[in-house]
FITORVEX-123263 format. One record per atom (N, C-alpha, C): x, y, z. Coordinates in steps of 0.05 Angstrom, whole numbers, plus 5000, padded with zeros to 4 digits. Each point is the difference from the previous one (the first is absolute). Layout:
// FITORVEX-123263
    px    py    pz
     X     Y     Z
...
***
This chain:
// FITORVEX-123263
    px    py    pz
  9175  4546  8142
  5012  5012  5024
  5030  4993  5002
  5020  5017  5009
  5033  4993  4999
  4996  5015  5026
  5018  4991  5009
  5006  5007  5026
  5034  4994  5002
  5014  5020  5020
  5030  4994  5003
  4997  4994  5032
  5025  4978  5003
  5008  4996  5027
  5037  5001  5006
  5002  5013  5015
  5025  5000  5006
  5008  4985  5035
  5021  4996  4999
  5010  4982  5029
  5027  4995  4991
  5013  4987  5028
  5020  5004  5008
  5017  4972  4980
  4983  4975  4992
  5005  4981  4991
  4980  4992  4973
  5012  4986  4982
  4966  4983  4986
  4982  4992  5018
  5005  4986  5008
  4984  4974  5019
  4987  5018  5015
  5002  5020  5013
  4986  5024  5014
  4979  5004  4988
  5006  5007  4982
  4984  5015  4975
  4983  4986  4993
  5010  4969  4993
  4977  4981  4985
  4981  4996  5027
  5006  4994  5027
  4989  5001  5027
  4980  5020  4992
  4999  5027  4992
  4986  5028  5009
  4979  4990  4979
  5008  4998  4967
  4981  4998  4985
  4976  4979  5009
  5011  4971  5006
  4990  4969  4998
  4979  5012  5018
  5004  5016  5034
  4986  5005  5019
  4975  5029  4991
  5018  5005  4981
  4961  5027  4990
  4998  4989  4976
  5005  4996  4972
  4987  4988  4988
  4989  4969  4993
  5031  4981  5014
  4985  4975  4997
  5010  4993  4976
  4992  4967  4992
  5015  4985  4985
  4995  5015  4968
  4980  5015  4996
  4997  5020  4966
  5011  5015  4993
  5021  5010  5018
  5026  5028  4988
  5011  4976  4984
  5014  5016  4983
  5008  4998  4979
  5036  5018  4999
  5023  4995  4993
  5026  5005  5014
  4999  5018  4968
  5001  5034  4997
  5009  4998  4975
  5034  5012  5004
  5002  5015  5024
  5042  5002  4998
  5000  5004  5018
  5029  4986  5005
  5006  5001  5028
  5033  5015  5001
  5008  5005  5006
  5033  5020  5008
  5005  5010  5025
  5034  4997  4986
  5000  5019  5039
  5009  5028  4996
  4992  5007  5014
  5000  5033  5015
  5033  5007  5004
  5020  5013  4982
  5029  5009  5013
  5002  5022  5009
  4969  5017  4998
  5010  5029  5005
  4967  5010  5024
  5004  4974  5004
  4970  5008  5023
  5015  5024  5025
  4980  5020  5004
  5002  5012  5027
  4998  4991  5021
  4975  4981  5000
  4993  4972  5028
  5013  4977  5000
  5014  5008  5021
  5024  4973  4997
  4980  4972  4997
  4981  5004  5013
  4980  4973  5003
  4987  4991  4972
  5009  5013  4984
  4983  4993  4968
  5023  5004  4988
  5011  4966  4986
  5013  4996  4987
  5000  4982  4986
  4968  5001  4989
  4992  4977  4978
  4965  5012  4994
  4999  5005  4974
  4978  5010  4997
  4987  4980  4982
  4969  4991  5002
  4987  4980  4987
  4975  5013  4981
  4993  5001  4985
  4984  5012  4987
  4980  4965  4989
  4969  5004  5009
  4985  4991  4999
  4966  5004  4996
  4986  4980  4979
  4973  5006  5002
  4984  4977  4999
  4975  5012  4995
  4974  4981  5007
  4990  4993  4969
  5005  4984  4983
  4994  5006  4967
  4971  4985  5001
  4983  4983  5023
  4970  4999  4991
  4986  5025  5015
  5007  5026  4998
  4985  5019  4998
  4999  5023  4979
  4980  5002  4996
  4994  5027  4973
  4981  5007  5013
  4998  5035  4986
  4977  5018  5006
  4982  5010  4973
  4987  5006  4997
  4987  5006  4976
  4984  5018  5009
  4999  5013  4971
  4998  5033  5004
  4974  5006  5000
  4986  5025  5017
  4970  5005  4992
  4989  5000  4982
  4977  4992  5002
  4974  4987  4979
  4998  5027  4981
  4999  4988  4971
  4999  5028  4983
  4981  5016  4993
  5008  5026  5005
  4973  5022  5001
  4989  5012  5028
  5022  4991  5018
  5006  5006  5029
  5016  5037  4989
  5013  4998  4981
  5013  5026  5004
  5023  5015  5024
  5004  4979  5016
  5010  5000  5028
  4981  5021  5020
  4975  4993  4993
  4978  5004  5024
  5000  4973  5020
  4994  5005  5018
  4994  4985  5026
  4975  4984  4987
  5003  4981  4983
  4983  4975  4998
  4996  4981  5024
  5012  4996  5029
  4996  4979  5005
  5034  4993  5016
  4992  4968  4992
  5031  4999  5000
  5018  4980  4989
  5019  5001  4996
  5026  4990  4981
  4995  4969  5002
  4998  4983  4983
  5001  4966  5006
  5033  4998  4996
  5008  4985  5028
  5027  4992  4988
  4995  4972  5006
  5017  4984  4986
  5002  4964  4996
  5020  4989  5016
  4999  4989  5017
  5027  4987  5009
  4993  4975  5007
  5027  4981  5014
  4988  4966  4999
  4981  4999  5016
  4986  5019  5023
  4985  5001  5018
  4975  5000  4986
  4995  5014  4984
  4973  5006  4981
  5000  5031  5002
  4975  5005  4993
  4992  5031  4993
  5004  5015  5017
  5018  5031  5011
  4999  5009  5014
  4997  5027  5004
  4984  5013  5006
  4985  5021  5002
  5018  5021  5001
  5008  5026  4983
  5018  5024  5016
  4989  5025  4984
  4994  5011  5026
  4989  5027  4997
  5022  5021  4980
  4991  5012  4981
  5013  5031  4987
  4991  5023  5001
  5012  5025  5000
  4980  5019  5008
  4990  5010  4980
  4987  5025  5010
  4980  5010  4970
  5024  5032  4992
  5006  4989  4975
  5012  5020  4989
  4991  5025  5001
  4979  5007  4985
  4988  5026  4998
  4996  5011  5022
  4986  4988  5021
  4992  5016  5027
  5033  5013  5013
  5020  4982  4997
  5033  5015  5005
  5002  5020  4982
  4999  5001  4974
  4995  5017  4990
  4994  5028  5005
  4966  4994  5001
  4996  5020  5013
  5006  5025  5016
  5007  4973  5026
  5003  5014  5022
  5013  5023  4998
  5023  4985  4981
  5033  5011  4990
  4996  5031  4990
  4971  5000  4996
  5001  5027  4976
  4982  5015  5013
  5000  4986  5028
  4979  5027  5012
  4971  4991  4991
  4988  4985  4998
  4972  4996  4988
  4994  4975  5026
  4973  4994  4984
  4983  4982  5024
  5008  4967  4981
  5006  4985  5028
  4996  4965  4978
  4966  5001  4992
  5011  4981  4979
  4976  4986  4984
  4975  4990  5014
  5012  4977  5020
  4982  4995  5020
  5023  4990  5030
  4982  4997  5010
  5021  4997  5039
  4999  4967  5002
  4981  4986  4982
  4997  4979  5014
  5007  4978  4965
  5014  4979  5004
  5004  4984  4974
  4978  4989  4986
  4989  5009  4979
  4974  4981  4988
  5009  4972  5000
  4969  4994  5007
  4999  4967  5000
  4997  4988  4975
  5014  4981  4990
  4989  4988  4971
  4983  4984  4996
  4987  4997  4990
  4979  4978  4993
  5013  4974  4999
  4984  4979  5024
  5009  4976  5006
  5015  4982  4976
  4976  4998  4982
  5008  4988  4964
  5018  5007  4993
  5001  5029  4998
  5024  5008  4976
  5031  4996  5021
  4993  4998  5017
  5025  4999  5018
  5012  4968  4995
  4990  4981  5003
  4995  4972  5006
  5018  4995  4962
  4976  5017  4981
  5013  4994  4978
  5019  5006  4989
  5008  5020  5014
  5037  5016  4996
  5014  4988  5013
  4996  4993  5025
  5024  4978  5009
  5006  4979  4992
  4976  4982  4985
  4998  4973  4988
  5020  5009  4985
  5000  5022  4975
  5012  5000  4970
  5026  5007  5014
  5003  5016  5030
  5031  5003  5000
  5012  4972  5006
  4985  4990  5009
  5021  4967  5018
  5003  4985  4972
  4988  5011  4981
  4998  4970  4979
  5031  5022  4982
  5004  5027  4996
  5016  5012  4991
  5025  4986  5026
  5004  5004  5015
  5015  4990  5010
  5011  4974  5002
  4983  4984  5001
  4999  4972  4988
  5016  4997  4973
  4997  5012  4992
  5015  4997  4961
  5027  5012  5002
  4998  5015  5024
  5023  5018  4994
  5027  4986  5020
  4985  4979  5026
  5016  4987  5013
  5011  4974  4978
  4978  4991  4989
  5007  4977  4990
  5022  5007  4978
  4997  5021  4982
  5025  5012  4982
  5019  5008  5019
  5004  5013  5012
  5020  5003  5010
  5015  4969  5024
  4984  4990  4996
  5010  4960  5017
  5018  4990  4979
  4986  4999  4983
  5014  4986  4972
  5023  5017  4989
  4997  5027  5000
  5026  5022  4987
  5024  4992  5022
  5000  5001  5026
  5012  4988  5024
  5021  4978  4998
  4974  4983  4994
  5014  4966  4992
  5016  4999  4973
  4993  5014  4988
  5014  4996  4969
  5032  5021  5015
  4995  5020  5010
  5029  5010  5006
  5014  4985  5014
  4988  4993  5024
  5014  4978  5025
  5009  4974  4982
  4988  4984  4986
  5012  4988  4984
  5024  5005  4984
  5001  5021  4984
  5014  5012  4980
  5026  5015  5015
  4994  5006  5024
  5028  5015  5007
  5007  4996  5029
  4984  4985  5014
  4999  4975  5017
  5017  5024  5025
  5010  5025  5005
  5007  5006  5018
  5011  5028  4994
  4994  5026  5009
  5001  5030  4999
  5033  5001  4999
  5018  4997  4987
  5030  5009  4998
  5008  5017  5015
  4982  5024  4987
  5015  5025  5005
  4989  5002  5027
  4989  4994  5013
  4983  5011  5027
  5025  4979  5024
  5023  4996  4992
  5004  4984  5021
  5037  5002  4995
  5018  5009  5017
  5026  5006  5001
  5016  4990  4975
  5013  5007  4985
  5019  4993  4981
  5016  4979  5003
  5011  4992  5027
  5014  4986  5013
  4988  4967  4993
  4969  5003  4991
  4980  4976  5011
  4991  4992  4970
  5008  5018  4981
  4987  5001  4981
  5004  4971  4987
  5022  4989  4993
  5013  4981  4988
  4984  4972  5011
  5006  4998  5033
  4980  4976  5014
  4967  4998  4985
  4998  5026  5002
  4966  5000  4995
  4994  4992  4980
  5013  5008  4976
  5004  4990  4978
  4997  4964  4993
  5025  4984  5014
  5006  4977  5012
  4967  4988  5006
  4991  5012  5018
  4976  4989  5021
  4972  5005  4976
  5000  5027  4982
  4972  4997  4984
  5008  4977  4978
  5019  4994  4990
  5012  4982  4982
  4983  4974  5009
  5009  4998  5022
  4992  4965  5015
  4976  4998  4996
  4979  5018  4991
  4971  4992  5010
  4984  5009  5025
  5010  5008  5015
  4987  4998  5024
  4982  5026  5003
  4979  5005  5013
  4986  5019  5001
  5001  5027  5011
  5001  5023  4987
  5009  5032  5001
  4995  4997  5031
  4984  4997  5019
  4996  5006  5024
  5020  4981  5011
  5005  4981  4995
  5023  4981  5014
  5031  5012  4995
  4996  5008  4969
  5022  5014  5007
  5011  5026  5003
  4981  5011  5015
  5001  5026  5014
  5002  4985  5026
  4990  4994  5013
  5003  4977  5023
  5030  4991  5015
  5008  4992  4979
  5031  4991  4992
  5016  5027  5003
  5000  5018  4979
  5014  5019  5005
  5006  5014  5026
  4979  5002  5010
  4991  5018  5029
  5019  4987  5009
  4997  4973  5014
  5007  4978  5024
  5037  5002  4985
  5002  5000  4979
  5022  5002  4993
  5032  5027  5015
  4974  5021  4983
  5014  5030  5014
  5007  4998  5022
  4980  4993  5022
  5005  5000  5022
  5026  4979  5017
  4995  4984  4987
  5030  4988  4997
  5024  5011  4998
  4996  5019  4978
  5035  5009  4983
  5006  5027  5022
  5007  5006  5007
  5016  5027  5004
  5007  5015  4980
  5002  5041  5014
  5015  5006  4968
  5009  4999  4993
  5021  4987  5019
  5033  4990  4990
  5011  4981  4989
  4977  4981  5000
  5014  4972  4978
  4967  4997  4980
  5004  5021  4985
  4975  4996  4983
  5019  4991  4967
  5012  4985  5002
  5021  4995  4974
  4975  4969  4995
  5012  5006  4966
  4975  4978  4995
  5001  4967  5012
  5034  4999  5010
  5006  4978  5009
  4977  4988  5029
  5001  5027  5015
  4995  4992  5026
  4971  5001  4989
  4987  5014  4988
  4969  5002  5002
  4994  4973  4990
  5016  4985  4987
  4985  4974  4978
  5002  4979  5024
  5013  5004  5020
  5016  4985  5012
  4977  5000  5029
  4994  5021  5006
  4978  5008  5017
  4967  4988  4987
  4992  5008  4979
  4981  4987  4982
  5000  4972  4990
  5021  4988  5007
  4997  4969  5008
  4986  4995  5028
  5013  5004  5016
  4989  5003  5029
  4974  5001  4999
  4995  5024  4988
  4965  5006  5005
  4984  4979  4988
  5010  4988  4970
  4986  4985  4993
  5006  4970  5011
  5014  4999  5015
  5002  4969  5009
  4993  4998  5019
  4989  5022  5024
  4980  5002  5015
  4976  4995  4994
  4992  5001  4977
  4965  5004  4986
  5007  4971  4990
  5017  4981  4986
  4989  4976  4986
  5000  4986  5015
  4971  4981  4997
  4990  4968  5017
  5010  4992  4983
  5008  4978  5026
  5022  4976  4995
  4993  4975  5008
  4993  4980  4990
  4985  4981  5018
  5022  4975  5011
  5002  4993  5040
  5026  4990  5007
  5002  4973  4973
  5034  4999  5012
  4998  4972  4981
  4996  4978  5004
  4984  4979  4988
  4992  4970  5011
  5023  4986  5012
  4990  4979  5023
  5006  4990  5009
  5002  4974  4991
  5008  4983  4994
  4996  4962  5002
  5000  4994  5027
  4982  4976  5007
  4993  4985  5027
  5006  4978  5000
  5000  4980  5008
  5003  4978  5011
  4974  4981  5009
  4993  4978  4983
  4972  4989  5008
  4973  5008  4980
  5002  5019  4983
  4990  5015  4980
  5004  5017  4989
  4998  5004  4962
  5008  5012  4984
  4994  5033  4998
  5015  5009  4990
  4990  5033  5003
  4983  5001  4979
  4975  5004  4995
  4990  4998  4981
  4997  5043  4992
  5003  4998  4971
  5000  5024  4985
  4981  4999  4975
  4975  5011  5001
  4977  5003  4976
  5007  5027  4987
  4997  4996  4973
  5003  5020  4980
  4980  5005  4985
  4986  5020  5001
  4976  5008  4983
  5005  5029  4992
  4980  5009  4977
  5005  5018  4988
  4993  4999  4962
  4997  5021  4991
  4987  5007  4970
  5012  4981  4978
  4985  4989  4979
  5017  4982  4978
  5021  5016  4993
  5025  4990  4991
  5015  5013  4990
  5028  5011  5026
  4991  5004  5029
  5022  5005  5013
  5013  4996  5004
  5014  4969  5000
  5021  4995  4997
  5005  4983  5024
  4980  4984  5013
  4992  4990  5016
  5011  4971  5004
  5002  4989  4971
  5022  4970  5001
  5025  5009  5003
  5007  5023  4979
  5031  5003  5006
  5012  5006  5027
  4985  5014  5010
  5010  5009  5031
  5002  4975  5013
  4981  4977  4999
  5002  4978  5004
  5023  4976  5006
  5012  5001  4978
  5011  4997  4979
  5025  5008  5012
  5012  5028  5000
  5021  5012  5016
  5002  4991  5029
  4984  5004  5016
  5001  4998  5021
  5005  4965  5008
  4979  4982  4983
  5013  4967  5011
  5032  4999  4996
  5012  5013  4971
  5032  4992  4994
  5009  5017  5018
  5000  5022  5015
  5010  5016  5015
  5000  4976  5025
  4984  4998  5010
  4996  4978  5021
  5025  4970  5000
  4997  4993  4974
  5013  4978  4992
  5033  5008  5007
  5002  5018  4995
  5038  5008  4991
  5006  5014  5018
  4981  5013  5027
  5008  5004  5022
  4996  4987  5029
  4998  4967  4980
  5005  4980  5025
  4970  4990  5004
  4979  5001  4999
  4979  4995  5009
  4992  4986  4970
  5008  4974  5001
  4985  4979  4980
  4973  4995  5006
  4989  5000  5020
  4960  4990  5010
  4987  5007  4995
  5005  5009  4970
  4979  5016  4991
  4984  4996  4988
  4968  5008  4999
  4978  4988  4978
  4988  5022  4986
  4980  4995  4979
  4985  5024  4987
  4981  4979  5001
  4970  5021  5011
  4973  4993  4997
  4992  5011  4972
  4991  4995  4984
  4982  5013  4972
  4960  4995  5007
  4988  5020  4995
  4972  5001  4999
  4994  5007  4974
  5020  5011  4984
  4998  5016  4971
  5004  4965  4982
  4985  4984  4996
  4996  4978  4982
  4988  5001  4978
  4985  5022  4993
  4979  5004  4979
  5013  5012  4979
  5007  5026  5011
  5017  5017  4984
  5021  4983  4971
  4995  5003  4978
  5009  4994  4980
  5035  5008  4995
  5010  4972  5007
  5033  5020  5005
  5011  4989  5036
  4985  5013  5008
  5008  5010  5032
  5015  4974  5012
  4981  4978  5003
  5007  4969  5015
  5027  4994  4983
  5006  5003  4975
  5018  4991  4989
  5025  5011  4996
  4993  5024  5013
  5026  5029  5007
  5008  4981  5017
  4987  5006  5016
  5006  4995  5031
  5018  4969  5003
  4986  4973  4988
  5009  4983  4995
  5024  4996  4994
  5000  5019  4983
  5030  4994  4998
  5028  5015  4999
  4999  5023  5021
  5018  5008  5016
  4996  4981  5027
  4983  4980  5005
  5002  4988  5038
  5029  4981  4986
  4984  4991  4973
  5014  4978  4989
  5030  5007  4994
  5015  5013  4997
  5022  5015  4985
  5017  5001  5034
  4986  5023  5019
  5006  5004  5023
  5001  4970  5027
  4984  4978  4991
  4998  4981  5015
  4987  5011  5020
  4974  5010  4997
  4980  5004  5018
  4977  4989  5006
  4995  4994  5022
  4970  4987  4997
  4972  5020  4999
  4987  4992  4984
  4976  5018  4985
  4977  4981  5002
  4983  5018  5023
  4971  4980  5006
  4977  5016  4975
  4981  4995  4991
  4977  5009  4994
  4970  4997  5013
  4995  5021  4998
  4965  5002  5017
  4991  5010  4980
  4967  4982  5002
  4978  5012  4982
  4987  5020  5012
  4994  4987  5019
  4974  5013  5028
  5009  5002  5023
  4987  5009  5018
  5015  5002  5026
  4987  4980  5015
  4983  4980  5004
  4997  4978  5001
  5038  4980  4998
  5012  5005  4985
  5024  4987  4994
  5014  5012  5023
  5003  5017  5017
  5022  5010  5004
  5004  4982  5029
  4984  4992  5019
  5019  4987  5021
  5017  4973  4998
  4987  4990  4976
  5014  4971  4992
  5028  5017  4986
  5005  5015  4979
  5023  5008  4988
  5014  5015  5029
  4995  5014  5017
  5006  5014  5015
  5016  4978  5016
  4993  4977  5014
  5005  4982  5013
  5029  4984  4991
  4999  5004  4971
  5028  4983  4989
  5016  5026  4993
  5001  5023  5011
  5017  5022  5003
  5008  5000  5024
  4992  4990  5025
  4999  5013  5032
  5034  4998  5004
  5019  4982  4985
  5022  4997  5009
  5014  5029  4978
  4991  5013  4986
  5019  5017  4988
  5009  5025  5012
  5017  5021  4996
  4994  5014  5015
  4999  5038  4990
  4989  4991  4971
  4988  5020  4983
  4979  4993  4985
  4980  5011  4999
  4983  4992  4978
  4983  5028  4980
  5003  5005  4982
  4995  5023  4985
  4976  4994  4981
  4979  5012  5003
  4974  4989  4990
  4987  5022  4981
  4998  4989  4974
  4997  5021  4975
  4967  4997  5001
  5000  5020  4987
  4963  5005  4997
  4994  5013  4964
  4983  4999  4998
  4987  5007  4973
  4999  5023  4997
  5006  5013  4989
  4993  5027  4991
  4963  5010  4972
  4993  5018  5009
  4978  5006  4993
  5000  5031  4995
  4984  5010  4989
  4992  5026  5002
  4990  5014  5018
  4995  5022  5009
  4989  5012  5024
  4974  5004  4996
  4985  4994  5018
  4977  5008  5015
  4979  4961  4993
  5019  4981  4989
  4994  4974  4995
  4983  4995  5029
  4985  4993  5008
  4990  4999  5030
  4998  4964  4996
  5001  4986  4979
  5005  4969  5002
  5031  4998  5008
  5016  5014  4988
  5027  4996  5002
  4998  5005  5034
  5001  5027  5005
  5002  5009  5038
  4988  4977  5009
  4973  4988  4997
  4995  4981  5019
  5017  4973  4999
  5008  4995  4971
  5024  4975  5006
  5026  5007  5015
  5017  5024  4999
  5027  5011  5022
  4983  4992  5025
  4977  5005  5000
  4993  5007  5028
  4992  4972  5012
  4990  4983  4995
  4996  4967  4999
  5029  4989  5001
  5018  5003  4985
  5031  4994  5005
  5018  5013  5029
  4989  5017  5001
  5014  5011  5019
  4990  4986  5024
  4968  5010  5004
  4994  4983  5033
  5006  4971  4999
  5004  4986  4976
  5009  4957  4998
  5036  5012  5008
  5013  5008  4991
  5026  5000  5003
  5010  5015  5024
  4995  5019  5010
  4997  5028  5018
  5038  4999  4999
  5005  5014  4983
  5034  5010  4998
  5005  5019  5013
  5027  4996  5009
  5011  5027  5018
  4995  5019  4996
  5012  5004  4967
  5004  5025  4993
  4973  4997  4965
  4992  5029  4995
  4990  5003  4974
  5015  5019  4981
  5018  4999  4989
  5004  5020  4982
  4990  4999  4974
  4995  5031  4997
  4983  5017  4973
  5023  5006  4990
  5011  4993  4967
  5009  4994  4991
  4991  5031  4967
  5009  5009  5003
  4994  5033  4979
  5033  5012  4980
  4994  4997  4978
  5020  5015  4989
  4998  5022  5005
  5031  5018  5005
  4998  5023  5003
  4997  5018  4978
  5000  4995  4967
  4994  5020  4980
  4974  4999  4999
  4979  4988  5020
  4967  5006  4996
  4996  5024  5010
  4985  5013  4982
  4980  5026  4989
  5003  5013  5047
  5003  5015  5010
  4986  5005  5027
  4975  4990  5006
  4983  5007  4982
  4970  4992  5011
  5000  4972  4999
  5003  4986  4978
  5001  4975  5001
  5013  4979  5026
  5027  5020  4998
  5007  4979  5032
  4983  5014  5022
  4985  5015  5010
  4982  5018  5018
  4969  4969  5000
  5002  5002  4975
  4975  4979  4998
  5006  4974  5005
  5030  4983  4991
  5010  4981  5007
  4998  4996  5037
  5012  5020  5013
  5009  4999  5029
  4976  4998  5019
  4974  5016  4982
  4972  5001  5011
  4990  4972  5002
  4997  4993  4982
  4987  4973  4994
  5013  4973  5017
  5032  5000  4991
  5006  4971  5004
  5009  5005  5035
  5008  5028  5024
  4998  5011  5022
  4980  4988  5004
  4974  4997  4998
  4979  4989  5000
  5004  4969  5003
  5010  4985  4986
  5011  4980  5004
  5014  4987  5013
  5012  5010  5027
  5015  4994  5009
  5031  5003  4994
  5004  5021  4981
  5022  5007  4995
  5023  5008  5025
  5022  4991  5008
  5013  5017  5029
  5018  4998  4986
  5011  5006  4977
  5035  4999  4991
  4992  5021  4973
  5021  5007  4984
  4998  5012  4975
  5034  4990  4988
  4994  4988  4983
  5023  4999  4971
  4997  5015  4982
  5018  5015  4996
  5002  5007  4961
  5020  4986  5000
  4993  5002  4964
  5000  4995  4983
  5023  5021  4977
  5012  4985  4983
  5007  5031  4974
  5014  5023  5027
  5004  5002  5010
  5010  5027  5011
  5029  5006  4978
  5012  4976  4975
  5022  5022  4994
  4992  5010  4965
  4970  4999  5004
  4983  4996  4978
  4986  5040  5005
  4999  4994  5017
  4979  5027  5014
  5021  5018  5000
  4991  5031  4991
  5007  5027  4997
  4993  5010  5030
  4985  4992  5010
  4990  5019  5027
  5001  4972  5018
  5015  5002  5027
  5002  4984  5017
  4974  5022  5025
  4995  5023  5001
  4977  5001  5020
  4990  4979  5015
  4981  4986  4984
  4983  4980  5011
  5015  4978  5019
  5020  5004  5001
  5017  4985  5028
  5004  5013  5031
  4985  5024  4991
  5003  5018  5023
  4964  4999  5010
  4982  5007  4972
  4975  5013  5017
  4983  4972  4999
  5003  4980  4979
  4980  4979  5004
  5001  4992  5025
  5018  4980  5020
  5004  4993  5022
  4991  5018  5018
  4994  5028  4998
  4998  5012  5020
  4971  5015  4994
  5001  4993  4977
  4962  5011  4999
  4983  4975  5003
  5009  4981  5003
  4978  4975  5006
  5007  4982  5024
  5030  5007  5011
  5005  4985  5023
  5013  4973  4992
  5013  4988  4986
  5006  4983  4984
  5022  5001  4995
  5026  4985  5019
  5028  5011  4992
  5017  4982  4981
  5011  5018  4993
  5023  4980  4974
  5013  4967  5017
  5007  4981  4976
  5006  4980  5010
  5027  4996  4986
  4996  4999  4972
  5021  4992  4977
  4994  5015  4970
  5021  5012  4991
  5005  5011  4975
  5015  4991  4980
  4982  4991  4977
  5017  4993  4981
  5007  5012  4974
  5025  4999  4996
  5010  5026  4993
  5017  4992  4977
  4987  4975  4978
  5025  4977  4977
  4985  4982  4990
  5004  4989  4981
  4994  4980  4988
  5010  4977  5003
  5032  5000  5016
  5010  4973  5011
  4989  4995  5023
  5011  4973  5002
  4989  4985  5023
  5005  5020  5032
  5023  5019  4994
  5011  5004  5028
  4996  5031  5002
  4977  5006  4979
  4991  5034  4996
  4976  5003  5031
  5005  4997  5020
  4982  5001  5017
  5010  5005  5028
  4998  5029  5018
  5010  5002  5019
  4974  5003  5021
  5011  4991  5029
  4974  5013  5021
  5006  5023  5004
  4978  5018  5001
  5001  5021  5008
  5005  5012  5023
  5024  5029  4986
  5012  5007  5021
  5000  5032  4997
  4995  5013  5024
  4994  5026  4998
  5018  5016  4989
  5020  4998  5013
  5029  5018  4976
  5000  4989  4977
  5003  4981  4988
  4997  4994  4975
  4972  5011  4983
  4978  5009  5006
  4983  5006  4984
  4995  5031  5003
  5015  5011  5032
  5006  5030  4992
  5007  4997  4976
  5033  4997  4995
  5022  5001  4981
  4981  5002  4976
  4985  4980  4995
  4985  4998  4968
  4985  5021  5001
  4993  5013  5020
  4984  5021  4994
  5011  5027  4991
  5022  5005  5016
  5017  5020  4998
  5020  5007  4970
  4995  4977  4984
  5022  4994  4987
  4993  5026  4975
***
């Protein structure tokens, strides 16, 4: 089903659709009207419903009045009457219909034709789900269906990663922004910051106290980069005045890890406690109480480890830290960070770091992870030196996106 709406504004328009169809339209063009007759329509939206299909009468119907039409929609099976051809016919030619009243079908054969249509339909939704996703992937946003003016941004925005409906999303909230008088690519890129620095979580920035340490837990997948951020952030601390600084380690096992760590405290002149168990932690905790940072590394594991989750989770209630940041490179696969944010969110995750962001082709996932799991950015590291690490800041991760 497509349907057009016209109004005086977008936002009108998206109002008229959202209020009769509801959150399943689907945006396929939107433009404005320069040569409307109704002054009141000067933006036309063209939209549909894509989980509905109809499927055609049962074969050997001949377009006789079998009954009636199964159509499929997300509601389920829904009944719609068609007429009987021949009896129009008929009429048409001056003769008598066939019969006045619609034969009834036999319960079975009825029951069994609808079965084979829902299961035809079935095959034909699920091919066409996947043909969908392979395009939405592949071309991540309709070009031509959307002003010339926009073309270049859009471009910009499917580049990043982010998802065809987000950035159709984007565009809209965008338009409505620009006027037609400063649609130069300057002002639109300039406006499409805006929009997107409205959309990225930001998580405020920590505080230091007085009387007790800010404590900061880092957890997250082997391999994320979870000491280094570590790592950055104590010398960051150090060289902007705040010497009180400690690192907790729980990662002791790890082949390598204790002895990383060891010896950047050592190099930096840091003090570096170790815990086995969380049994250890209020005695180590207690010869920290005068510092007034403490950054506490964790082990990394594989996902779905449920020994590993229960040790973060045993560390966490012995230590109970301010803050938890989930710690994710940004060149991981989408799904993979989708499955990362599920699991360790679960954990008590309330912060997000990347990782690699000058590593990663698609910065997206700085826009929709935080905002598909509720989980706002903390710190991005973005180098291999010590001082490759900024907090996150909403104009600054437009910009990477736009770039």
């Amino acid at each position: 089903m497509i349907k057009k709406y016209r109004a005086g504004t977008f936002t009108e328009a998206f109002q008229h659709i959202k209020e009769e169809l509801g959150p399943d339209a689907v945006i396929l063009q939107q433009q404005e009207l320069k040569h409307s007759k109704n002054p009141n329509e000067k933006v036309e939206v063209t939209v549909t419903l894509d989980d509905i299909a109809e499927v055609p009468p049962p074969p050997g119907s001949r377009g006789r009045d079998t009954g009636k039409l199964a159509t499929y929609n997300s509601k389920g099976l829904k009944p719609v009457e068609w007429r009987n051809m021949d009896d129009e016919r008929a009429i048409k030619l001056g003769g008598k219909p066939r019969s006045l009243h619609t034969e009834r079908i036999d319960n079975e054969k009825l029951i069994a034709c609808v079965e084979n249509i829902l299961a035809d339909v079935k095959r034909l939704k699920e091919d066409f789900a996947a043909a969908r996703s392979d395009f939405l992937e592949g071309i991540r946003v309709v070009r031509d269906r959307i002003p010339k003016e926009f073309s270049s941004i859009a471009a910009k925005l499917s580049k990043s990663g982010l998802p065809a409906q987000t950035v159709q999303d984007l565009l809209a909230e965008a338009m409505l922004l620009c006027s037609a008088n400063s649609r130069d690519e300057l002002s639109i890129k300039e406006q499409m910051k805006k929009v997107l620095a409205n959309r990225i979580s930001v998580a405020p920035r920590p505080r230091l106290r007085k009387g007790r340490p800010l404590v900061q837990m880092f957890i997250g997948p082997a391999g994320s980069g979870k000491s280094g951020i570590i790592s950055k952030l104590a010398g960051r601390a150090t060289v902007t005045g705040s010497p009180n600084v400690a690192i907790v380690t729980t990662d002791c096992c790890r082949m390598g890890a204790l002895e990383q760590m060891e010896a950047f405290a050592a190099a930096a002149d840091i003090e570096l406690e170790r815990i086995y168990s969380p049994e250890e932690v209020p005695e180590v905790f207690e010869r920290l109480k005068e510092k007034s940072l403490v950054l506490v590394d964790t082990a990394g594991r594989s996902l779905g480890n449920k020994e590993h989750e229960e040790e973060i989770n045993a560390f966490h209630d012995a230590i109970r830290p301010d803050e938890v940041h989930l710690v994710l490179p940004l060149n991981m696969r989408d799904a993979d960070l989708e499955k990362s944010a599920e699991v360790y969110g679960a954990l008590k995750a309330n912060r997000i770091i990347f990782t690699r962001q000058d590593e990663s082709s698609e910065q997206g996932a700085l826009l929709w992870l935080p905002l598909k799991f509720g989980i706002p950015l903390s710190y991005i590291g973005n180098g291999q030196s010590p001082d490759n690490i900024v907090s996150a800041e909403k104009e600054i991760i437009a910009e990477w996106m736009l770039r």
